[in-house]
C-alpha positions as CSV (number, residue, x, y, z in Angstrom):
1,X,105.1,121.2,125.9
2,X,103.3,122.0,122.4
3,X,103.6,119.0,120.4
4,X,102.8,120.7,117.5
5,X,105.6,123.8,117.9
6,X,108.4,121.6,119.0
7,X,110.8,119.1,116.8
8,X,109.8,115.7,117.3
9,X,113.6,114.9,117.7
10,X,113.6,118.0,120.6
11,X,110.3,116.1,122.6
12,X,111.9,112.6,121.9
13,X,115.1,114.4,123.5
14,X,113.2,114.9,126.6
15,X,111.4,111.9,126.7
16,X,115.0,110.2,127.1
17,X,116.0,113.0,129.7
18,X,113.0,112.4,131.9
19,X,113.2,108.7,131.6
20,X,116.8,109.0,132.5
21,X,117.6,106.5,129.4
22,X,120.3,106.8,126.4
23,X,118.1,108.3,123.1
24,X,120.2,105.7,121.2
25,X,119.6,102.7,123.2
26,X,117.1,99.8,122.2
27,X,116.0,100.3,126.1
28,X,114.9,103.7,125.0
29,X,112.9,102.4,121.9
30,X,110.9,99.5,124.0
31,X,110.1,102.5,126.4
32,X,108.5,104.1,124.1
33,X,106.6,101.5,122.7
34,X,105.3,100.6,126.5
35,X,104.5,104.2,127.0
36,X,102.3,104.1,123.6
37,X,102.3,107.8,123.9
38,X,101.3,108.1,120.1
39,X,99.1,105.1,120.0
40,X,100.2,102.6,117.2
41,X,97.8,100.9,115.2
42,X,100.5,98.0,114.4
43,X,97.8,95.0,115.6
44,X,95.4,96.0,113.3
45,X,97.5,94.7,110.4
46,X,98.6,91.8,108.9
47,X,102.8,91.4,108.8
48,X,104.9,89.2,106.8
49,X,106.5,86.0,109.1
50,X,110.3,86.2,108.0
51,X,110.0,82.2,107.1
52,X,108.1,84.0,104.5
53,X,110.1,86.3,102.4
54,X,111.5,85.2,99.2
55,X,115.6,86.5,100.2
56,X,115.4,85.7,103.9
57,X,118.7,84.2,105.3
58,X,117.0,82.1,107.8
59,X,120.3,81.3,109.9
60,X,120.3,85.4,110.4
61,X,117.3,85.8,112.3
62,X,116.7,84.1,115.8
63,X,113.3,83.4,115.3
64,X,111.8,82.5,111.5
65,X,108.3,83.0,113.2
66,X,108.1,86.7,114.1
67,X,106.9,89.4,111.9
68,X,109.4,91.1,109.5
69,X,110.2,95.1,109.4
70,X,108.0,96.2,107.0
71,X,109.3,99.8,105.4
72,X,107.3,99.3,102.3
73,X,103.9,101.0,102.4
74,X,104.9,103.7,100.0
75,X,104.8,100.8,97.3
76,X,102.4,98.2,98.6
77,X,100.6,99.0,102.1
78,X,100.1,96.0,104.4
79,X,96.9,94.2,104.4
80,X,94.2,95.2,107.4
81,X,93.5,91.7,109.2
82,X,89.3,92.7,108.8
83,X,89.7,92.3,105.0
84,X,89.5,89.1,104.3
85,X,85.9,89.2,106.4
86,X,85.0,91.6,104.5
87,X,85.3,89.9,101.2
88,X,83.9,86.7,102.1
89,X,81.2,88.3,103.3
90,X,80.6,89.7,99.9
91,X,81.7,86.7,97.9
92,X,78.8,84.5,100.4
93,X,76.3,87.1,99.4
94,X,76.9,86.0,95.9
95,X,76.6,82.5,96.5
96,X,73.6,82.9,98.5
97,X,71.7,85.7,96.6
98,X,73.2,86.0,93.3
99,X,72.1,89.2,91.4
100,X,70.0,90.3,94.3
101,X,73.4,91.1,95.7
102,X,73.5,94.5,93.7
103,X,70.8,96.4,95.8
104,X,71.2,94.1,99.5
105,X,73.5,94.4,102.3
106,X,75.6,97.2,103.2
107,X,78.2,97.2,100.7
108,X,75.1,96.6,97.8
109,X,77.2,96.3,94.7
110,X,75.7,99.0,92.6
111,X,76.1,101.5,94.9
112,X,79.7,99.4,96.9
113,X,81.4,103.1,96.6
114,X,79.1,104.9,98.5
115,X,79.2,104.0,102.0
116,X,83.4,104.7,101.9
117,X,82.7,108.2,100.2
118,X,82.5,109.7,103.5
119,X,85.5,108.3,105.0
120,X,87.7,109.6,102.6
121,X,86.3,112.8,102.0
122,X,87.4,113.4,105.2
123,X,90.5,111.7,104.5
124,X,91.2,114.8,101.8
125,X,89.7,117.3,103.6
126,X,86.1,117.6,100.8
127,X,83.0,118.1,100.9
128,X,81.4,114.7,100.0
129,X,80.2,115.3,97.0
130,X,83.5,116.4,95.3
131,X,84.8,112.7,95.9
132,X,84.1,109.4,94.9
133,X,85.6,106.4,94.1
134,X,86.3,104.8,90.8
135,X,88.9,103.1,88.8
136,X,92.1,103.6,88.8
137,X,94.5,106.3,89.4
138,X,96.0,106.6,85.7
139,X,92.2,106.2,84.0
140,X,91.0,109.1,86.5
141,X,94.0,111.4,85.6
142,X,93.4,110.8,82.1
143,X,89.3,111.6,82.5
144,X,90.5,114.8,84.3
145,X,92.8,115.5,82.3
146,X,90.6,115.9,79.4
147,X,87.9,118.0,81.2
148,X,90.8,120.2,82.7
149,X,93.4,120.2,79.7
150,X,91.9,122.4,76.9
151,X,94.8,124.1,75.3
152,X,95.0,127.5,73.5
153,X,97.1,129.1,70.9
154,X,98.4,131.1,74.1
155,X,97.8,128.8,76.8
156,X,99.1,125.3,76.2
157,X,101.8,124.0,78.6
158,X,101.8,121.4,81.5
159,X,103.9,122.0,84.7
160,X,104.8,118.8,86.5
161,X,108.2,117.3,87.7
162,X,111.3,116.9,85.6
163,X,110.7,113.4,87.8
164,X,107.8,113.1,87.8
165,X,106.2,109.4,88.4
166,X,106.2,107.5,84.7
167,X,102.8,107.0,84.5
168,X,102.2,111.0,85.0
169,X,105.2,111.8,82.9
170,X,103.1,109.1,80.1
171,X,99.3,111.0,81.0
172,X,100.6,114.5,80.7
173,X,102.9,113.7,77.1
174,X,99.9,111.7,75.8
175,X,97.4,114.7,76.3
176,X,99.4,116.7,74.6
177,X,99.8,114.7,71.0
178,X,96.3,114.0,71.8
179,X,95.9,117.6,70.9
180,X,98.5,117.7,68.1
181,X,101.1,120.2,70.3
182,X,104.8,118.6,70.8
183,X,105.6,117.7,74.1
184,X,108.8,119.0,74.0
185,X,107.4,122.8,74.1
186,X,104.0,121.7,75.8
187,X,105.8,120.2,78.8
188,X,107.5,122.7,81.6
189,X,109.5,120.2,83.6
190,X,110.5,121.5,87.4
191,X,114.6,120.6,87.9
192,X,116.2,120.6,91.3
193,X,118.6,123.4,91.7
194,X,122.5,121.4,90.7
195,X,123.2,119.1,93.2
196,X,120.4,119.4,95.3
197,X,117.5,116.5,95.1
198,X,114.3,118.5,96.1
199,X,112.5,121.2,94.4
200,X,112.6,124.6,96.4
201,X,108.9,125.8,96.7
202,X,110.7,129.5,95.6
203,X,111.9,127.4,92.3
204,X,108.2,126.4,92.0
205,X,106.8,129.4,92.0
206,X,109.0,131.8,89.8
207,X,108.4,129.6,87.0
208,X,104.7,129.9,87.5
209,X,105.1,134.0,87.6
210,X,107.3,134.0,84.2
211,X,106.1,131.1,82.5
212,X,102.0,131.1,84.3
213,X,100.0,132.9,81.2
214,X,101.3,130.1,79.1
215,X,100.4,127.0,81.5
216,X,96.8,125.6,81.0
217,X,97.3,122.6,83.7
218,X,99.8,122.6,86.8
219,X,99.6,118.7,87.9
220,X,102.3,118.0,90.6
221,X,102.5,115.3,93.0
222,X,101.5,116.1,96.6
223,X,104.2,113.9,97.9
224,X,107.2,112.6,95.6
225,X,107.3,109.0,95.1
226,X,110.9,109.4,95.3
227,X,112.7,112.0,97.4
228,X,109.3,112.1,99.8
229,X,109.2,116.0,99.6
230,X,106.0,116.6,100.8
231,X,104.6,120.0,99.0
232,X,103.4,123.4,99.5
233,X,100.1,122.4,97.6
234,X,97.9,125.7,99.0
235,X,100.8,128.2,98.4
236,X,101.9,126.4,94.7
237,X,98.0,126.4,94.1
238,X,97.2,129.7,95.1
239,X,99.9,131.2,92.8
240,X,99.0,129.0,90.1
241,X,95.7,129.9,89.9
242,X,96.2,133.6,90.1
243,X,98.2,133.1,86.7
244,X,95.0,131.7,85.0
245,X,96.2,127.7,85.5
246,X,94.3,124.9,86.2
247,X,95.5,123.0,88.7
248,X,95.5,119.3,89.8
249,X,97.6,117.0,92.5
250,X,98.3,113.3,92.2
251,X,97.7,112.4,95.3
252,X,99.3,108.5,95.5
253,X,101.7,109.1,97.6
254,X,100.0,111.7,99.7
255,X,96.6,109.8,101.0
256,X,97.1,108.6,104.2
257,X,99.7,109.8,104.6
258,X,99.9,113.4,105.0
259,X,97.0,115.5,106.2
260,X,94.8,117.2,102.7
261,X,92.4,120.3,102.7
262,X,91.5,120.2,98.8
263,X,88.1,122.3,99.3
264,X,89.9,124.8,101.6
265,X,92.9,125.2,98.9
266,X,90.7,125.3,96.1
267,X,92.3,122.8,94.5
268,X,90.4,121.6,90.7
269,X,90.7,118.2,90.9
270,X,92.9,115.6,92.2
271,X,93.2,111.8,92.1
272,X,95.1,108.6,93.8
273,X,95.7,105.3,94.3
274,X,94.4,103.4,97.3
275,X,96.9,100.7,97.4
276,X,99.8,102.2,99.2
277,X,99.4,104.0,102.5
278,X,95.7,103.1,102.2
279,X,96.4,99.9,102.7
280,X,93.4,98.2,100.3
281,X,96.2,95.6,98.4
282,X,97.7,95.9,95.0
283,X,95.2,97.2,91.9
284,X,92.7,98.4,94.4
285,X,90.2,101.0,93.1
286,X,91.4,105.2,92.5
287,X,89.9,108.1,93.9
288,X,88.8,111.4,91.9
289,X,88.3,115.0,93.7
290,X,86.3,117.5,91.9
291,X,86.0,121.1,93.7
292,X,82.7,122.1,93.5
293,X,83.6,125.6,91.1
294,X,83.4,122.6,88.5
295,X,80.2,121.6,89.4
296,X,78.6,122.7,86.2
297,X,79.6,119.1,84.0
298,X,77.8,120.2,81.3
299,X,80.4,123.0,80.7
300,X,83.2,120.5,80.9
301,X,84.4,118.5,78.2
302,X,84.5,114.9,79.3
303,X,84.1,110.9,78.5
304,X,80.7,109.9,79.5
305,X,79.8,106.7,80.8
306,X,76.6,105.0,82.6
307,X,77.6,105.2,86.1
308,X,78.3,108.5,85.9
309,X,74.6,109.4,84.9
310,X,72.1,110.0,88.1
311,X,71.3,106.7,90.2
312,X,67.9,107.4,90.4
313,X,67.2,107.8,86.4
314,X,69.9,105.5,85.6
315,X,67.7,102.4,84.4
316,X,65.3,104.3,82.5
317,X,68.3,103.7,80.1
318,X,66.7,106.1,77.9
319,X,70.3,107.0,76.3
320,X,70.1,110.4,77.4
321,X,73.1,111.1,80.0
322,X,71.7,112.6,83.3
323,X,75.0,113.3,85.0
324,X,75.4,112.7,89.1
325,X,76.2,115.6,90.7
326,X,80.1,116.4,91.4
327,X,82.8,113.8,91.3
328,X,80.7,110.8,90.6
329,X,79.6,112.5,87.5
330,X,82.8,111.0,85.8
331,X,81.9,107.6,87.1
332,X,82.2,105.2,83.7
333,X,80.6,101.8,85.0
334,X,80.0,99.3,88.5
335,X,82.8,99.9,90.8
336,X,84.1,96.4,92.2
337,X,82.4,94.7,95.2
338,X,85.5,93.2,96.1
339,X,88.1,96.5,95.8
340,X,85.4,98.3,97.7
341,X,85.5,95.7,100.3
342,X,89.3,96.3,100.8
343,X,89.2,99.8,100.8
344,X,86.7,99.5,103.4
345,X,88.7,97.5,105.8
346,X,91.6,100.3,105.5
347,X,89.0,103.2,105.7
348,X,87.1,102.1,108.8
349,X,90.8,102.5,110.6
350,X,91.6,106.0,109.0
351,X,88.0,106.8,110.1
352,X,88.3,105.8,114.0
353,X,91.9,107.1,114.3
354,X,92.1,110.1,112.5
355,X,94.6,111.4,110.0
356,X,95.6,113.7,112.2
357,X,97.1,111.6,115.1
358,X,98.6,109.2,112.3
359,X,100.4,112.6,110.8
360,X,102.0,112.9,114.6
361,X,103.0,109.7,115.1
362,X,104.8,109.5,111.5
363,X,106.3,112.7,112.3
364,X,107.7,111.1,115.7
365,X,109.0,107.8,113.8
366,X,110.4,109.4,110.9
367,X,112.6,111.9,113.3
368,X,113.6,108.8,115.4
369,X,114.4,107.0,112.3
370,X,117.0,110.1,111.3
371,X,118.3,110.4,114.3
372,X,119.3,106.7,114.7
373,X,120.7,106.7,111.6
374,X,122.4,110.2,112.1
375,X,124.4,108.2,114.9
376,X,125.1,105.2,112.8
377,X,126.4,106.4,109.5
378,X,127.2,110.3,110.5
379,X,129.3,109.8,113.4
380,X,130.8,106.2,112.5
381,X,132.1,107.3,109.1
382,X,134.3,104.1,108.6
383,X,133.7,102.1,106.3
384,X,132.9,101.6,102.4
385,X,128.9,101.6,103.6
386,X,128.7,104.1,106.0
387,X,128.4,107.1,103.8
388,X,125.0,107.9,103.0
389,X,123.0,110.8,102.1
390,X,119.6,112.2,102.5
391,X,117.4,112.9,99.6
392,X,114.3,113.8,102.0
393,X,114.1,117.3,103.2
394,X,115.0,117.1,106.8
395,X,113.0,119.3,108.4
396,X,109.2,117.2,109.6
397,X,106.6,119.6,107.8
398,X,108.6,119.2,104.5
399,X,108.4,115.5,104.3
400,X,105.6,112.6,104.6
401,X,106.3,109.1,106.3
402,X,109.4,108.4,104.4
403,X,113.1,108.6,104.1
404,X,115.4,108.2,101.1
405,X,118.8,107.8,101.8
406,X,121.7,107.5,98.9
407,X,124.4,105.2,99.5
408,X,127.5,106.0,98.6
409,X,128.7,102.5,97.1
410,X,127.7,99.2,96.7
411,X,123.8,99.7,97.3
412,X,123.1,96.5,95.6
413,X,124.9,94.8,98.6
414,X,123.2,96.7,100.9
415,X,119.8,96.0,100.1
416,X,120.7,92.4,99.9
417,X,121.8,92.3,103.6
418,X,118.8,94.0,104.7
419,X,116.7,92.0,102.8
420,X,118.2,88.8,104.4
421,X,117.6,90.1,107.7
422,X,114.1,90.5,107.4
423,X,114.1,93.7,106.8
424,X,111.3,94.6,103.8
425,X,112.4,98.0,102.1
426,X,112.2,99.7,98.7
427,X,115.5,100.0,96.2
428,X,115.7,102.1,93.5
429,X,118.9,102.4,91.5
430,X,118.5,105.5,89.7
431,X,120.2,107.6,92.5
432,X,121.6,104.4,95.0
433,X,118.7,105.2,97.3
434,X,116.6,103.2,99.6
435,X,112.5,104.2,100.6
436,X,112.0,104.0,104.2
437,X,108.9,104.3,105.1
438,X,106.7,103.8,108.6
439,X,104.5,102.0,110.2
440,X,105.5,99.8,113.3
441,X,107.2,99.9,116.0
442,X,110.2,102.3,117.8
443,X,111.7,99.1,118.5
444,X,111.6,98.2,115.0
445,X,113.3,101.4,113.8
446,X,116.0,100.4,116.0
């Protein structure tokens, strides 16, 4: 069977056949976990005890001990258990060597970025030179931005979601009065078609062929924060591009996640977080990508600062900017010993297990997920709870490792019986909807 042309539902379907089990069954789901089929990385992270969470209802749970059901990474990923190594073997370094520290060890604090470059180039599908680390995610857009953002008497709008994330929503308004132009004629804001919660890729594209001679920058998100739709970034980036645009992804919720070619789609730049599905705790340093068309810095307007000026001339500190080649060219100063340290933790997983095989597994979890919850609430319609709706596209390619589902009433008690059962999700009120995202195990989901 070719895992990669058949439904995940259709191969889990099988599964149950040849096992001679129910699909719906928790016999099924503990099956599947013995089988390890799709190899779960679950031990290699650190879960919250359910003695621990703040709204636990202790007499609920049979055990207060055992590890919650944690469907939060698209917020805050779980912490890798090598990180705290990791750290203290930076923070002993200090104590024992003090500034020596900056050029010693393997994570030598003037360079700390370097040794995960290669990891996540690969992670994003670069050449290593077009990434680096640095900052955070906000900062970076707003350093591309201004490189990629030079608007014309002809040229001047932004593309980006009518729903888009607030801090992208704040970068792309804020460019524009940086340039004097209004925001309410600079910004071209994508709407879902009426009563629908996604944006059709066909949507997408005929407002870059009317409206494409007058967009300077497209920057979308490569997976929303909210519905989960995972886009068409080579097909929305081709088309952009052959308009004239500029175009950039914020990649937060699309890292780790989902599987990214930027050099192949000839993306410009990107940026992200680390912090979610990278798993390198809450703050941790951003990522840039730079294709290497931009190569040329000197052409580009941008905000100079010292790290971004060659390593080997850097401390002639002659005051005459020498700029690193690619991506690290818009480096601004020392990134953090201890964020790096994180990242690291999370990176040497990605690294040994591959994006790829996490991408399958997701895809296998997230169909489970929907089809358990296609039994519960779609075929036992009877009650004030069990009408729910999908905001995430059904169909596997369309989506990341997330579900948002809209309750029909009374969310607020909803998520307040989950959250007493363990149970750690995200709860948004703008549409009634709950994040669902994955990492653990099939008898979890159930």
């Amino acid at each position: 069977m070719d895992l990669l042309q058949t439904h995940p539902l259709e191969i889990l379907s099988n599964l149950a056949n040849e096992w001679k089990m129910d699909l719906y069954s928790e016999e099924f789901s503990k099956e599947l976990d013995k089988q390890n089929i799709w190899p779960s990385n679950r031990h290699r992270f650190f879960y919250p005890k359910l003695k621990e969470l703040p709204n636990i209802d202790l007499s609920l749970v049979k055990d207060p001990d055992e590890e919650s059901v944690y469907m939060c990474g698209n917020s805050l990923g779980l912490q890798p258990k090598t990180a705290r190594s990791y750290i203290d073997k930076e923070m002993n370094k200090w104590a024992q060597m003090g500034v020596f520290g900056h050029l010693e060890g393997e994570l030598a604090w003037a360079k700390c970025n370097e040794p995960l470059r290669p990891a996540m180039a690969r992670l994003v599908g670069a050449r290593l030179d077009e990434v680096d680390l640095m900052n955070f995610l906000s900062v970076n857009l707003h350093l591309l931005m201004i490189s990629f953002y030079r608007p014309t008497e002809t040229r001047f709008k932004i593309l980006l979601e009518d729903k888009a994330f607030p801090s992208d929503h704040y970068i792309v308004e804020s460019q524009i009065k940086l340039h004097n132009l209004d925001p309410e004629k600079s910004m071209v804001l994508l709407k879902p078609r009426e009563n629908e919660f996604t944006l059709r890729t066909d949507d997408i594209l005929k407002t870059i062929e009317e409206q494409g001679e007058s967009i300077a920058v497209v920057l979308l998100s490569g997976v929303h924060y909210f519905t989960g739709q995972l886009f068409q970034m080579e097909t929305i980036t081709k088309a952009a591009q052959k308009k004239g645009c500029l175009v950039g992804w914020d990649l937060a919720h699309a890292v780790g996640n989902v599987e990214l070619k930027l050099h192949d789609w000839n993306v410009d730049f990107a940026a992200w977080c680390t912090y979610k599905y990278l798993n390198s705790g809450a703050g941790a340093i951003g990522g840039i990508f730079l294709h290497e068309k931009h190569f040329e810095i000197n052409k580009l307007t941008k905000l100079n600062g010292w790290w971004g000026h060659r390593s080997d001339t850097r401390f002639l500190m002659n005051n005459k900017i020498d700029h690193e080649v690619g991506a690290s060219a818009f480096a601004l100063s020392n990134p953090s010993m201890l964020l790096c340290s994180c990242l690291k933790a999370s990176l040497d997983i990605f690294d040994e297990v591959g994006i790829e095989n996490l991408r399958k597994r997701s895809k296998f979890l997230t169909a489970y997920l929907e089809c358990l919850l296609n039994r519960k609430f779609k075929t036992n319609n009877k009650n004030e709870y069990s009408n729910i709706q999908y905001i995430t596209p059904i169909n596997p390619e369309e989506r990341g490792a997330q579900i948002s589902i809209r309750f029909a009433s009374k969310v607020k008690k909803v998520h307040s019986e989950i959250e007493k059962r363990g149970i750690v999700v995200n709860y948004f009120l703008v549409l009634d909807s709950y994040f669902f995202n994955l990492k653990f195990k099939y008898k979890n989901i159930f």
